[in-house]
C-alpha positions in Angstrom: -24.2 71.1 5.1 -23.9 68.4 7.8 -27.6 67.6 7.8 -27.7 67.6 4.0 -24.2 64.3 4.2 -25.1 62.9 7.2 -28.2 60.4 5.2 -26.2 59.1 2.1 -23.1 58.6 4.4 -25.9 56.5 6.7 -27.3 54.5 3.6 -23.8 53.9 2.5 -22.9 52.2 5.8 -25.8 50.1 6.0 -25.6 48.4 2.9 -21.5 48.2 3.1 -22.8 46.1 6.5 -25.3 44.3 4.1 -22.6 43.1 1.6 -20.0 42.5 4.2 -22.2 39.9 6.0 -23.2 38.3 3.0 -19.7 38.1 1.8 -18.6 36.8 5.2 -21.6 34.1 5.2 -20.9 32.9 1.4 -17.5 32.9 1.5 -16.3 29.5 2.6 -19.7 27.9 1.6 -19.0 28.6 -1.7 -15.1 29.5 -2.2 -13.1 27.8 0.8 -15.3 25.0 1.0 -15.3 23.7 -3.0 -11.0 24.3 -2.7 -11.4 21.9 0.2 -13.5 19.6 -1.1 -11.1 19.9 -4.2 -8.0 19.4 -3.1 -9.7 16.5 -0.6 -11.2 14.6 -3.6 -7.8 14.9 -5.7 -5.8 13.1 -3.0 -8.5 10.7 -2.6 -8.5 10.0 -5.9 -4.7 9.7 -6.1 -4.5 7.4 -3.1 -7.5 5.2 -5.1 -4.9 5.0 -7.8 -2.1 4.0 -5.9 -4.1 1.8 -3.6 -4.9 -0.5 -7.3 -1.5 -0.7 -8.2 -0.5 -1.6 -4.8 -2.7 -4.7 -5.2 -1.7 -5.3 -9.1 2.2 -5.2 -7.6 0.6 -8.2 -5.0 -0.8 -9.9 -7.7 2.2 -10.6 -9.7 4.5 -11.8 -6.9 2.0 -13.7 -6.5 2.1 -15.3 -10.2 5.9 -14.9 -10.1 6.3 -17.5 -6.7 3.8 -20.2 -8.5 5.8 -20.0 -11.3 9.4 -19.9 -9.6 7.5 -23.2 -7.5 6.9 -25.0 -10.4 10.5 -24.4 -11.9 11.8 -25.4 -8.6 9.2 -28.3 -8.7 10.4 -29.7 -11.5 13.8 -29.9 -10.8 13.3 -31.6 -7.6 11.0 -34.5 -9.0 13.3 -34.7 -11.7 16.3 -34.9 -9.8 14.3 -37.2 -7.6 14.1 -40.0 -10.5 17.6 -39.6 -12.1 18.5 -40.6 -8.1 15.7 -43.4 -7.9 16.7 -46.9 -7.2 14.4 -48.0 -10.3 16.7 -45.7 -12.5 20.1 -47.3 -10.9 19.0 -50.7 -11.6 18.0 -50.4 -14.7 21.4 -48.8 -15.8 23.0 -51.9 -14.3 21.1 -54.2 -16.1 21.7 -52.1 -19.6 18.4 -52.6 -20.5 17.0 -50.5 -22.6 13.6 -51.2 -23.8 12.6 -50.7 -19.8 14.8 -47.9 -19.7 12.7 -46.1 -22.4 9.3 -47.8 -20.7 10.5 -46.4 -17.4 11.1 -43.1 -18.8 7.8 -42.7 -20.7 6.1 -43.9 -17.2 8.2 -41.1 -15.6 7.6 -38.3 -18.1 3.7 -38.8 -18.3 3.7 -39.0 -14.5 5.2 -35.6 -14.3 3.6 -33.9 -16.9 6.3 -33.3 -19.1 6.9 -33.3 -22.8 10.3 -34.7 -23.1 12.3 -37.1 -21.4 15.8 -38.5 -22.1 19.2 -39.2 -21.3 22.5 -37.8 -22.4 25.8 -38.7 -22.8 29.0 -36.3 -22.3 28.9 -36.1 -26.0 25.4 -35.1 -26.4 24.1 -38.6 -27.6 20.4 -39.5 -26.2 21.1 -43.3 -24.9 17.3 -43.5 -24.1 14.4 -41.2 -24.7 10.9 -41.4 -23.4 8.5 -42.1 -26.9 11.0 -39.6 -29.2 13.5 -40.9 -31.6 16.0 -37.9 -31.2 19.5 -39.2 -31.9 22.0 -36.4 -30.5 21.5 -32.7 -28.8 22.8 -29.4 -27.5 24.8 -30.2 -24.4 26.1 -26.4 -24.3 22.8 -25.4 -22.4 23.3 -24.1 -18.7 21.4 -26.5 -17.7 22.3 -29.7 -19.7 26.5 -28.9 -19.0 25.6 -28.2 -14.8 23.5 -31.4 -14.9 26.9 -32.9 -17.0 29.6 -31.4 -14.2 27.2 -33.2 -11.3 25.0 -30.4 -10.0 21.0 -30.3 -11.0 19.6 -27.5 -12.9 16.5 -25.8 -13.9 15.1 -23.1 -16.2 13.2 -21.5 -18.5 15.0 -21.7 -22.1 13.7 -20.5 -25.5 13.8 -23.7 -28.1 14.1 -23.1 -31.7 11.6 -25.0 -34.4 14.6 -27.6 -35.2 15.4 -28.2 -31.6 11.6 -28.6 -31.1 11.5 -30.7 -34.0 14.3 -33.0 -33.7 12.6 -33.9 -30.1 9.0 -34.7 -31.6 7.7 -33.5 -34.4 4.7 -32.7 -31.9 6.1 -29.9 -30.0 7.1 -27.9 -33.7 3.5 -27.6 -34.3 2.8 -27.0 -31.0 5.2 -24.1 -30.5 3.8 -22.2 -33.8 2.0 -19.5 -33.4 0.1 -17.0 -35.9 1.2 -13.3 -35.3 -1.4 -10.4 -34.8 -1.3 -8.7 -36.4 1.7 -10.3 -38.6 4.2 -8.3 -40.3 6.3 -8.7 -43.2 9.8 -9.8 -41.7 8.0 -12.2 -39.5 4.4 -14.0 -39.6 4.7 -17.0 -37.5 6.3 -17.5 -34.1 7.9 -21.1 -34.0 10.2 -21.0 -30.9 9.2 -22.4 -27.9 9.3 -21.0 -24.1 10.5 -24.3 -22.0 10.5 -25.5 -18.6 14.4 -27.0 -18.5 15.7 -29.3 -16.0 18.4 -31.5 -16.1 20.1 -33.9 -13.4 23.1 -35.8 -13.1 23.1 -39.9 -13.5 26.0 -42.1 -13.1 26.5 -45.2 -16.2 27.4 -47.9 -15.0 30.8 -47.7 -16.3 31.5 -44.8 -14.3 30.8 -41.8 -16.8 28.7 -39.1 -15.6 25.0 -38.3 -17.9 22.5 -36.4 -17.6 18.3 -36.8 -17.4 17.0 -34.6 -19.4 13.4 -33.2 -19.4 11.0 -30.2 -20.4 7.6 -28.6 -20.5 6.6 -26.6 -23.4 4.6 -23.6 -22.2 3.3 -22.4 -26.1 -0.9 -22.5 -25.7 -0.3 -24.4 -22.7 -3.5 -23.0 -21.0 -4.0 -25.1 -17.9 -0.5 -23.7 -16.7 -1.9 -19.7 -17.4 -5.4 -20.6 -16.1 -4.1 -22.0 -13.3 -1.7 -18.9 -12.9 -4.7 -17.0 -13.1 -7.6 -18.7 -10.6 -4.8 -18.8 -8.1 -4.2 -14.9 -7.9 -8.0 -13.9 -8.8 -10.0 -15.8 -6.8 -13.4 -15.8 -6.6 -14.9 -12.6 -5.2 -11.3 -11.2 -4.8 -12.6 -8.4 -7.6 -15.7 -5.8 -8.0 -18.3 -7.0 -10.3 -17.9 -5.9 -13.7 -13.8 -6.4 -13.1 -12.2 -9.1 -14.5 -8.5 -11.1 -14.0 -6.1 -12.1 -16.5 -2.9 -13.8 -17.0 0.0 -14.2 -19.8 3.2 -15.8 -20.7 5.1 -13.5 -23.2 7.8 -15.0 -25.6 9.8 -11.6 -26.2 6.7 -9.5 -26.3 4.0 -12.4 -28.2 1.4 -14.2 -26.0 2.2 -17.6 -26.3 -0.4 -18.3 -23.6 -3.1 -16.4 -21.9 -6.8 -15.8 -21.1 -6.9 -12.4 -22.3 -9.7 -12.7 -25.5 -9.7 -11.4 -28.6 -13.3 -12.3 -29.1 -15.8 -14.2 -26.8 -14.7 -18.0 -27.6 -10.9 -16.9 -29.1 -7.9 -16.2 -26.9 -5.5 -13.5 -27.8 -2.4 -15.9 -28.6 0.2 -14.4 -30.8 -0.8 -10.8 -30.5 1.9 -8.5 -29.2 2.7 -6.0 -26.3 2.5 -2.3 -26.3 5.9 -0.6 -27.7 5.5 1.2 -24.6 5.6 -2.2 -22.3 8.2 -3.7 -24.3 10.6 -1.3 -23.7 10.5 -0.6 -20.0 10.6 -4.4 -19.4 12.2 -6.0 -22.1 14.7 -3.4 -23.1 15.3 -2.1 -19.9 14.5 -4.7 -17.0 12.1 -2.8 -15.1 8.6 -4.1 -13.6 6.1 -2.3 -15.4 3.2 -1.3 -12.5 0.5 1.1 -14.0 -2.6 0.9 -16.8 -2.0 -0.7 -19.7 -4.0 -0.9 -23.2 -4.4 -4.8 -23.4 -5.3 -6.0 -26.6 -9.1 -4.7 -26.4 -9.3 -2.8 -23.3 -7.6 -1.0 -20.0 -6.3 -2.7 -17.4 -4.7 -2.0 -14.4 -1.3 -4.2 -15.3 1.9 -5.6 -13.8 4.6 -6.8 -16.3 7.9 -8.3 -15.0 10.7 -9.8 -17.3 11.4 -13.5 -17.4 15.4 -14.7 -18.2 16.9 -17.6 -19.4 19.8 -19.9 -18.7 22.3 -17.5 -20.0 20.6 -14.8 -17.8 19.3 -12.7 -21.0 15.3 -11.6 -21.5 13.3 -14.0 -23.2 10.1 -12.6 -22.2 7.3 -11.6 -19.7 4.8 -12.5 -17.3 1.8 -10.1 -17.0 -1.3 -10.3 -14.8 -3.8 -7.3 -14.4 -7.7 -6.4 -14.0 -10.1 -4.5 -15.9 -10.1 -0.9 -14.8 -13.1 0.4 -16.6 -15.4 -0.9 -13.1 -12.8 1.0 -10.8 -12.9 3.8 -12.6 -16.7 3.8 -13.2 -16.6 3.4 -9.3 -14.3 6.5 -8.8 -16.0 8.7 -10.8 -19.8 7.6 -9.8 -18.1 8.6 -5.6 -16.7 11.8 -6.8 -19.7 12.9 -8.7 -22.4 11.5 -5.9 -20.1 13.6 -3.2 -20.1 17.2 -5.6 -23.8 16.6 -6.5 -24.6 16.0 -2.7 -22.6 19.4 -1.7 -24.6 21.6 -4.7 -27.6 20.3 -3.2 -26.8 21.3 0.3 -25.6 24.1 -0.8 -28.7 25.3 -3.1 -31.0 24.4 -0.5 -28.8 26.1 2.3 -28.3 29.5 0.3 -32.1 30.5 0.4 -32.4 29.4 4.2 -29.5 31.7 4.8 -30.8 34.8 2.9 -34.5 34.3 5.0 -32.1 34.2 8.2 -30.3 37.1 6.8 -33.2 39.2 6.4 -34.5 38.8 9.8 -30.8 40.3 10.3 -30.5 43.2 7.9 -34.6 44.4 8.8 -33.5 45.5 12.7 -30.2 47.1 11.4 -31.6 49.0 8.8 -34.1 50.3 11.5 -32.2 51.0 14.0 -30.1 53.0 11.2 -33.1 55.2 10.5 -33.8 56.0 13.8 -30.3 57.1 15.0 -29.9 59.1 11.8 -33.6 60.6 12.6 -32.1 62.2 15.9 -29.5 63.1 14.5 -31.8 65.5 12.4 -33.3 66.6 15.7 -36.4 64.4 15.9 -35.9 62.9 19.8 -39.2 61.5 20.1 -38.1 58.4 17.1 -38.1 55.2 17.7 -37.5 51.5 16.0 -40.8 50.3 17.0 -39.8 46.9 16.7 -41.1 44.3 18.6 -39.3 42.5 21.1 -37.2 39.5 19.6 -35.3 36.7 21.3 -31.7 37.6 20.0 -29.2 39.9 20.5 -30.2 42.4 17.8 -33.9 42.3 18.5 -32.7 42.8 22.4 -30.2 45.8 21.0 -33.1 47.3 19.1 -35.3 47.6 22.3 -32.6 49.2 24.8 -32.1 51.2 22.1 -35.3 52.5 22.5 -35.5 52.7 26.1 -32.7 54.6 26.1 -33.6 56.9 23.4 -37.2 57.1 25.9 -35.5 57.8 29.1 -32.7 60.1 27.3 -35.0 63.3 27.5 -36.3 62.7 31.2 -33.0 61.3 32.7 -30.2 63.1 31.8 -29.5 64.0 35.3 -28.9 60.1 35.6 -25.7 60.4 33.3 -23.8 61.0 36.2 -24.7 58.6 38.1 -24.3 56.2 35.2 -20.5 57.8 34.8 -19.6 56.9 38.3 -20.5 53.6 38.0 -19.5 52.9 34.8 -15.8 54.0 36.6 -16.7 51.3 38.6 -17.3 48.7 36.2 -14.0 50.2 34.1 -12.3 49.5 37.6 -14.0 45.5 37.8 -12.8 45.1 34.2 -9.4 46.1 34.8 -9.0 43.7 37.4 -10.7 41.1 34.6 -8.3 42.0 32.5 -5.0 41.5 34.9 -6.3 37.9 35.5 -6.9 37.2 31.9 -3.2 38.0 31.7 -2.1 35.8 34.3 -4.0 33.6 32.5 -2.3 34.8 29.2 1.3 34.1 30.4 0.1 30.5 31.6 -1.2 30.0 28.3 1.6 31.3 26.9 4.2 28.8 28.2 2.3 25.9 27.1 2.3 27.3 23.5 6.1 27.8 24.2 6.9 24.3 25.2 4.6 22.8 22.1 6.7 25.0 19.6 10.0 23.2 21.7 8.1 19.8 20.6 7.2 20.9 17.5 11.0 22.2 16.8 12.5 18.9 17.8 9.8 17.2 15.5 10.8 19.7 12.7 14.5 19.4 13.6 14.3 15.0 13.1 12.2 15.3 10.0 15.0 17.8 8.7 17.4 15.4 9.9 16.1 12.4 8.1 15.4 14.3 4.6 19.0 15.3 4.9 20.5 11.7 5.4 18.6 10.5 2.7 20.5 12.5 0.1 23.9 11.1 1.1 21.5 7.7 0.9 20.9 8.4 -2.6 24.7 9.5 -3.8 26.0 6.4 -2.2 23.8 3.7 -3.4 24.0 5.6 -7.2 27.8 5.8 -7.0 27.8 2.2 -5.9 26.0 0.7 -9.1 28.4 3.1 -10.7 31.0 1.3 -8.9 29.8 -2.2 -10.0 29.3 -1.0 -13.8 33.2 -0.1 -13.7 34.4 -2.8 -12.4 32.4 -5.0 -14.1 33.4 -8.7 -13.6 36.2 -7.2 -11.1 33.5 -6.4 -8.9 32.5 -10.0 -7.8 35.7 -10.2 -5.9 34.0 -7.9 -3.5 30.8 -9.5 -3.5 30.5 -9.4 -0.1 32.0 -5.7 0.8 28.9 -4.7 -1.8 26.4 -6.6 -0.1 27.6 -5.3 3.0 27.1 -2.0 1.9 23.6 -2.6 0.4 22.4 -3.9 3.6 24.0 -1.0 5.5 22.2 1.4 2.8 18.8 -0.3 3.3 19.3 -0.1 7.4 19.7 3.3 6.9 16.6 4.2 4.7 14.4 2.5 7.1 15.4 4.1 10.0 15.0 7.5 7.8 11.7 5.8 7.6 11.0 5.7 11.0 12.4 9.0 12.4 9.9 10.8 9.8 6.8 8.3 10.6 7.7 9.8 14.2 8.3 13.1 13.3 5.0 13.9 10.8 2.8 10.9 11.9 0.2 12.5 10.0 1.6 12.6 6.6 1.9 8.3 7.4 -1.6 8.5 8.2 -3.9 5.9 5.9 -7.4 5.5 5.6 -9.1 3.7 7.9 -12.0 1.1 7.4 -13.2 -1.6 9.6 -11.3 -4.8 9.9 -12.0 -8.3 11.5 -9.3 -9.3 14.1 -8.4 -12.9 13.2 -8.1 -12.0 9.5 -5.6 -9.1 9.8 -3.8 -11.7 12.2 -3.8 -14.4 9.4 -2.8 -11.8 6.7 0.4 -11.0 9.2 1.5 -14.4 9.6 2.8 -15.0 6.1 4.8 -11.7 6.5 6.6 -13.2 9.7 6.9 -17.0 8.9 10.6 -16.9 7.9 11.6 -15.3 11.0 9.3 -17.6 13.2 10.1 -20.6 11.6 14.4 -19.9 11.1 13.6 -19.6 15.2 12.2 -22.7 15.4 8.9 -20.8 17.6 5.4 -22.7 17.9 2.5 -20.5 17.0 -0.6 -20.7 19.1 -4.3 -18.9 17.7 -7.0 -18.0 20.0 -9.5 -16.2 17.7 -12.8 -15.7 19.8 -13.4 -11.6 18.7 -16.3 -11.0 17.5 -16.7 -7.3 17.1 -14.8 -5.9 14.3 -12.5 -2.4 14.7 -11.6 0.9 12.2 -8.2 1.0 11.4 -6.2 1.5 8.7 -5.0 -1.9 7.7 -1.4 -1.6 7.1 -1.2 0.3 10.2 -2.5 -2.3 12.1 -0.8 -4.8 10.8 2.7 -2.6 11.0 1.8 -3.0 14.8 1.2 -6.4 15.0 4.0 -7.5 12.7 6.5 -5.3 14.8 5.1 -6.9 17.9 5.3 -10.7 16.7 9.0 -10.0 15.3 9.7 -8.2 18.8 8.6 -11.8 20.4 10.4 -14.1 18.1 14.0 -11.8 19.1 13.0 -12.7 22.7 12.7 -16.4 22.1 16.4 -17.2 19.8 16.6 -20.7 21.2 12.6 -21.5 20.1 9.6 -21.3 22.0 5.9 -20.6 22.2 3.8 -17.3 20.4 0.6 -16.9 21.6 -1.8 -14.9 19.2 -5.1 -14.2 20.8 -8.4 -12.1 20.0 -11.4 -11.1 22.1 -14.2 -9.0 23.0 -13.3 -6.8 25.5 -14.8 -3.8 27.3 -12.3 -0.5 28.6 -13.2 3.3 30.0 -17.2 1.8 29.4 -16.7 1.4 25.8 -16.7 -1.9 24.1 -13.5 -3.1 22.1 -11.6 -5.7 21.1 -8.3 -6.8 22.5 -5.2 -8.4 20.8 -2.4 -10.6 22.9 1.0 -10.9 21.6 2.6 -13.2 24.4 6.1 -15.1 24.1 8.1 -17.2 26.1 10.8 -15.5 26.3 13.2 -13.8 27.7 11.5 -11.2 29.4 12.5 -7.8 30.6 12.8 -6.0 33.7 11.0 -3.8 35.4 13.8 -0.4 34.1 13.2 -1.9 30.8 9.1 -2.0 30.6 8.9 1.5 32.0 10.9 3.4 29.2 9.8 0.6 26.2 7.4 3.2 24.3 9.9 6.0 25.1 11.0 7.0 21.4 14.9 6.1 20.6 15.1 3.8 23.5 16.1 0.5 22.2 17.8 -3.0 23.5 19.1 -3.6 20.5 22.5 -1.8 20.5 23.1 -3.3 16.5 20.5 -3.2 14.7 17.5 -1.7 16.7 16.3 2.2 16.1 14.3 2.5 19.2 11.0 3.8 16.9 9.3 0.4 16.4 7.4 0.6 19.6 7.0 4.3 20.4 5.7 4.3 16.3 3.3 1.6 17.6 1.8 3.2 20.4 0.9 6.4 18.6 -0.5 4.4 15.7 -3.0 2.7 18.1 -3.7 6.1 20.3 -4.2 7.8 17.3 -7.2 5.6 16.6 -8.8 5.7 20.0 -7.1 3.0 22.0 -4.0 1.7 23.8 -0.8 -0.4 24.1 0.1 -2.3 27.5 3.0 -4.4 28.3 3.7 -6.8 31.0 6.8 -8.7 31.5 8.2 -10.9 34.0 12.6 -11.8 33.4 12.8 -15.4 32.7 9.3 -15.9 31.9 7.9 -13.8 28.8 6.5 -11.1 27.9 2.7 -9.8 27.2 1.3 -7.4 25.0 -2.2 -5.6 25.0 -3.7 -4.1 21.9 -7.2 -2.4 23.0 -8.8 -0.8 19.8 -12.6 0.5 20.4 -15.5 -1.8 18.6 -16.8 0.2 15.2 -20.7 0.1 14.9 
C-alpha cells in the first residue's frame, strides 16, 4: 500500500513547490507592485492638483495688491492736488475759468474721467470739461473727504449719476448681456475708482475734490492686471492667462474671448461662483467653466464704500495643457511598467525552468529509492548554483551510501561536534540579540515621545477649533456691542493663530515625513530673491541693510518651500538679533564638503550674538531664547529639513559681534 501512495503524494509535492514559487515570484510584480504604483500615482496626482491652485491662489494676491495700489494711488495723487499750492491760489483769486483749466489739466494728467469740486451742499463750483450742476454728497467717500479726511473706493454708479457727469461715461458704462434675459438686457451701472479729498474756500468752508475712473471695457486697466501676473514664460505652452473685473457677476472688462477678435464682456459667472463669492464672501480657489473652456480659477469679492459686494476680481489659466500633461505622465509611467513587466515575465519563467528541471529530478530519484532502486541517480550535470550543487551531493551521497555506511558513525560524532560549534553560534547571536534588542527598545522610546507630541498637537487643535468658532459666535451676538472689545478679540485671534502654528511645528517635528515635499533642483540666488519679499516688512520695520553675494553656480535638489522655510526662519532669526538696525549678509557659493561638491548659503548678522551655552543646545528641539513668543522648533525643524536632503546646518557666534550661519546642501547633476 505504501509503495502504491508514495508517487502521487511525490507528484503532488512537486508541483505544489512549482505553483508556490511562481506565486511567490508574481506576486508583488504583478499585485503589490500595481497597488503601489496606484496609490503613488494618486497622491501624485493630488499634490499636482493642489500644487496649481497653490499658484492660482498666488496669482490673485497678486492682481488684488495692483489693484488695492492703484486705489491707494489715486487717492494719494488726488489728495496731492486738492493740497497743491496751484489749487490754493487759485481759490484765492476766485477764478474760475483757470480753476476749471487747472482741473481738466489735472484730470487728464491722472488719467481720470471726472474731476470736480463740491460744496457742503453737494453743488459742483468747478468741474473739469462736465457741466454737472449738483451731486450725491451721501457717498463714503464724498462726506469723509467733507468732515476733512481723504477717501478712496470702488463705488457702483447708476446710468443717471453717470449721466449727469458726461453723457460719455452712460454709453460707456452700457453693456449688452449674454446671454440677456427678460428682466434685464443691458447693464448700465458703472464700477468706479472713488476718491475724494478735502479743500479749504477761501471763506473758510470746508469742500471736497472730487474724481473717478470708470472701469466698464476699460481694457488697459485688465490687460495690465493680466501681463503683470502672467508673465511671459510664467505658463506651459498651450496654457494661457486671464483676467476680469465683475460688476455683481457680469464682465464689465476682461481678456477672456468669446471668439478670436471679440472679448467676453457682459456675459455672466457660473451660479456656482456667484454664490460662494458673492452670496457668501468666500475666495473661490478651484476649476472653473469660463465662458468657453476650463480653467484653473481664483475669484475673490470686491466691496464698496458702504462695505457691501459689488462684485469680483477673477484671474485663472487654461487647464486643458496641465491636465493633458498629467495624464500623458501617468499614462507614460503605467505603459513603461507593462512593458517591463511583459518583458520581465518570460525572462522569469526561462529562469524558473532552469529551477523547477533539478527539483523535479532530484524528486524522481529520491522517490526511486524509496521503491528500492539504490543504484538511481539525477544525472545532472554540475551547475554553478545552489540547486545544481544540491543535485550533485545528492548524488555522491546516494554513491557512497551503499559502500560507506560504516562512516555514519563517524559522521554522527562529528556532527555532535558541529551541533556543539552551533550552540556556541547560537549563544553569541543572542548576546547579539539582547544588544540589538535594546536599540529597538530605545527607538520605540523615540518613537513614543514622537507619537505622544503628535497626539498632543491633534488634541490642542480641537479646543483651537471650539474657541475660534465660539468666538465668531461671540462677535455675531454681540454684533455692534462687540467693537467695544475690539482689542480683547484681536488679542484672542492672535493668541489662537500662535497656537495653531506652534501645533504646526510640534507635528512637522513629530512626523517630518508626512511634511515632506517633492524635491526638484533649484538655483541658490533665486530661492534667495523669492525669500526676500517674504521678509521685507520685518527687515525693513528694523531698519536692517541687506547685503547679496550671489557667486553659486551649481544648482541643488530641494524641495522649494522647504528651503525657503529654512532660509526665511534663518533671516527672521537675524533681524530679532539686530532690534536697533544693522547689517544682513546673504551669500552663495560653490563649495566642496566630505569630497562631494555643494553649495553653501551664509546667513550672517550683526547682531547680538550668543554665547557659547547658547550655540551648543540651538538645534536642540524646544530650546528657545524667546521666552514670549518663541516655540524652540524653528531651528531643530531646520536642521532636519537640510539633513534630510543630504547636508548640514552650522552656526558660529561670537556675543557682541553677530552671528553666522552655514547651509551646505550637495550639488545635483
Amino acid at each position: 500500500m505504501a509503495e502504491d501512495t508514495s508517487p502521487p503524494k511525490t507528484v503532488k509535492s512537486s508541483r505544489s513547490v512549482r505553483v508556490r514559487l511562481l506565486a511567490i515570484a508574481l506576486l508583488p510584480m504583478l499585485v503589490v507592485l500595481p497597488l503601489l504604483l496606484g496609490v503613488t500615482m494618486t497622491r501624485w496626482s493630488s499634490k499636482f492638483d493642489a500644487l496649481l491652485i497653490s499658484k492660482v491662489n498666488g496669482d490673485l494676491t497678486i492682481a488684488h495688491q495692483y489693484l488695492a495700489t492703484i486705489l491707494e494711488n489715486t487717492g494719494e495723487r488726488l489728495d496731492a492736488i486738492a493740497n497743491s499750492a496751484r489749487l490754493h491760489d487759485i481759490l484765492v483769486q476766485q477764478q474760475s475759468l483757470p480753476l476749471a483749466e487747472y482741473l481738466e489739466t489735472s484730470r487728464g494728467r491722472l488719467g481720470l474721467d471726472f474731476l470736480f469740486v463740491i460744496d457742503m451742499n453737494g453743488a459742483v463750483t468747478a468741474s473739469a470739461g462736465s457741466q454737472v450742476a449738483k451731486v450725491r454728497t451721501d457717498w463714503p467717500v464724498r462726506a469723509k473727504a467733507l468732515g476733512g479726511s481723504p477717501s478712496f473706493a470702488m463705488d457702483v454708479f447708476s446710468q443717471k449719476e453717470l449721466r449727469d457727469i458726461s453723457p460719455d461715461l452712460g454709453d460707456r458704462a452700457t453693456l449688452e448681456l449674454v446671454p440677456a434675459s427678460a428682466e434685464k438686457q443691458f447693464e448700465t451701472r458703472g464700477m468706479v475708482i472713488h476718491a475724494a479729498s478735502p479743500v479749504m474756500l477761501p471763506g473758510g468752508e470746508v469742500a471736497a475734490l472730487v474724481g473717478g475712473k470708470l472701469l466698464n471695457q476699460n481694457l488697459d486697466f485688465i490687460d495690465t492686471i493680466n501681463d503683470l501676473v502672467y508673465r511671459e514664460a510664467s505658463l506651459p505652452d498651450g496654457s494661457q492667462g486671464t483676467a476680469t473685473l465683475f460688476l455683481d457677476d457680469v464682465r464689465i472688462s476682461t481678456n477672456v474671448r468669446l471668439f478670436e477678435n471679440r472679448r467676453a464682456l457682459g456675459t455672466r459667472v457660473s451660479d456656482a461662483v456667484r454664490s460662494t463669492v458673492l452670496d457668501n464672501g468666500r475666495v473661490w480657489l478651484d476649476s472653473a467653466y469660463v465662458v468657453n473652456d476650463w480653467y484653473i480659477s481664483a475669484y475673490e469679492p470686491l466691496t464698496d464704500s458702504y462695505g457691501k459686494r459689488i462684485g469680483m476680481l477673477y484671474v485663472g489659466f487654461l487647464e486643458a495643457p496641465f491636465a493633458r500633461t498629467k495624464y500623458e505622465t501617468l499614462g507614460s509611467v503605467i505603459a513603461a511598467f507593462l512593458g517591463i513587466t511583459i518583458l520581465s515575465i518570460p525572462v522569469f519563467l526561462r529562469w524558473a525552468r532552469g529551477i523547477f528541471k533539478p527539483l523535479e529530478r532530484m524528486t524522481q530519484t529520491i522517490a526511486s529509492v524509496e521503491e528500492g532502486d539504490m543504484g538511481a541517480r539525477t544525472g545532472l550535470p554540475p551547475m554553478n548554483d545552489e540547486i545544481g550543487r544540491v543535485a550533485v551531493h545528492l548524488d555522491g551521497l546516494l554513491a557512497r551510501l551503499q559502500q560507506r555506511e560504516g562512516e555514519l558513525r563517524a559522521w554522527n560524532e562529528e556532527l555532535n561536534v558541529r551541533v556543539e560549534e552551533r550552540t556556541q553560534e547560537l549563544q553569541l547571536a543572542n548576546l547579539q540579540i539582547e544588544a540589538t534588542t535594546k536599540q529597538l527598545v530605545m527607538s520605540e522610546k523615540l518613537a513614543t515621545i514622537g507619537e505622544i507630541t503628535a497626539g498632543v498637537a491633534h488634541e490642542i487643535n480641537n479646543p483651537i477649533a471650539v474657541i475660534q468658532g465660539n468666538l465668531e459666535v461671540a462677535r455675531a451676538v454681540l454684533g455692534q456691542q462687540a467693537d467695544a472689545a475690539t482689542t480683547e478679540f484681536n488679542l484672542i485671534d492672535e493668541q489662537v493663530d500662535r497656537i495653531s502654528r506652534i501645533v504646526g511645528k510640534l507635528l512637522q517635528f513629530a512626523r517630518p515625513e508626512e511634511f515632506a515635499g517633492y524635491v526638484e533642483r533649484q538655483n541658490p540666488a533665486d530661492v534667495i530673491s523669492d525669500c526676500m519679499p517674504l521678509v521685507k516688512h520685518v527687515l525693513s520695520r528694523a531698519g536692517i541693510d541687506v547685503v547679496r553675494d550671489d557667486r553659486a553656480d551649481g544648482q541643488v535638489m530641494m524641495n522649494r518651500t522647504e528651503l525657503q522655510q529654512v532660509l526665511v526662519n534663518l533671516i527672521v532669526n537675524a533681524a530679532h538679533a539686530m532690534p536697533q538696525g544693522g547689517t544682513l549678509a546673504l551669500r552663495s557659493y560653490d563649495a566642496e564638503r566630505h569630497g562631494s561638491q555643494g553649495v553653501s548659503f551664509i546667513v550672517a548678522d550683526t547682531g547680538i550674538g550668543m554665547s557659547a551655552d547658547v550655540v551648543e543646545r540651538i538645534f536642540d528641539p524646544f530650546f528657545t531664547t524667546k521666552r514670549q513668543e518663541g516655540t524652540g522648533l524653528g531651528l531643530s525643524v531646520s536642521q532636519m529639513l537640510i539633513v534630510r536632503q543630504g547636508g548640514d546646518i552650522t552656526v558660529e557666534s561670537t556675543v557682541g559681534h553677530g552671528t553666522t550661519f552655514t547651509i551646505w546642501l550637495p550639488q545635483t547633476v
